[in-house]
C-alpha positions as CSV (number, residue, x, y, z in Angstrom):
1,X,0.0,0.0,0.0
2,X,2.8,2.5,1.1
3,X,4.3,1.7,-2.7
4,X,0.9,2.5,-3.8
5,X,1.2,6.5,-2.5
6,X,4.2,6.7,-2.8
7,X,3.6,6.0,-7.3
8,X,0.3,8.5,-6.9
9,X,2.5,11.0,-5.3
10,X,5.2,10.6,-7.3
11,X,2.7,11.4,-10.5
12,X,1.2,14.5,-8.9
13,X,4.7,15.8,-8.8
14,X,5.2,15.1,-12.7
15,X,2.0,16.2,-13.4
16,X,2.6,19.2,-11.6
17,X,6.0,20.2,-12.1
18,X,5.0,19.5,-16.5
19,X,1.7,21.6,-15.7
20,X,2.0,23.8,-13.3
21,X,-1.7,25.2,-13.9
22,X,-3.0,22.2,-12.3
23,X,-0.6,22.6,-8.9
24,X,-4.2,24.2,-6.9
25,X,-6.2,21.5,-8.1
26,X,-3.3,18.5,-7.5
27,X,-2.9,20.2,-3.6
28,X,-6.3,20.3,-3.0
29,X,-6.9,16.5,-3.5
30,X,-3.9,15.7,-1.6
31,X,-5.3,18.2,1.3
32,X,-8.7,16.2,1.2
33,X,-6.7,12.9,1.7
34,X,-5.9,10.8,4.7
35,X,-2.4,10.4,3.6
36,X,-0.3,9.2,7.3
37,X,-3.8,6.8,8.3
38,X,-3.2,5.2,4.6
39,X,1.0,4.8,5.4
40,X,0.7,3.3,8.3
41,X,-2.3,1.4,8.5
């Protein structure tokens, strides 16, 4: 699971630093998620 993140993450940050127009919309779905209960669960 922690792998898992860690790949979503990791394609936010391409996505983001590639298009930064869409660095709002990629924080605000990271803000909405439970990232630390999904890491060490």
């Amino acid at each position: 699971m922690n792998l898992d993140v860690g790949r979503v993450l990791a394609a936010f940050d391409v996505i983001r630093t590639c298009h930064p127009q869409y660095n709002y919309w990629l924080k605000e779905i990271v803000a909405k998620w439970q990232v630390a209960r999904s890491l060490f669960s």
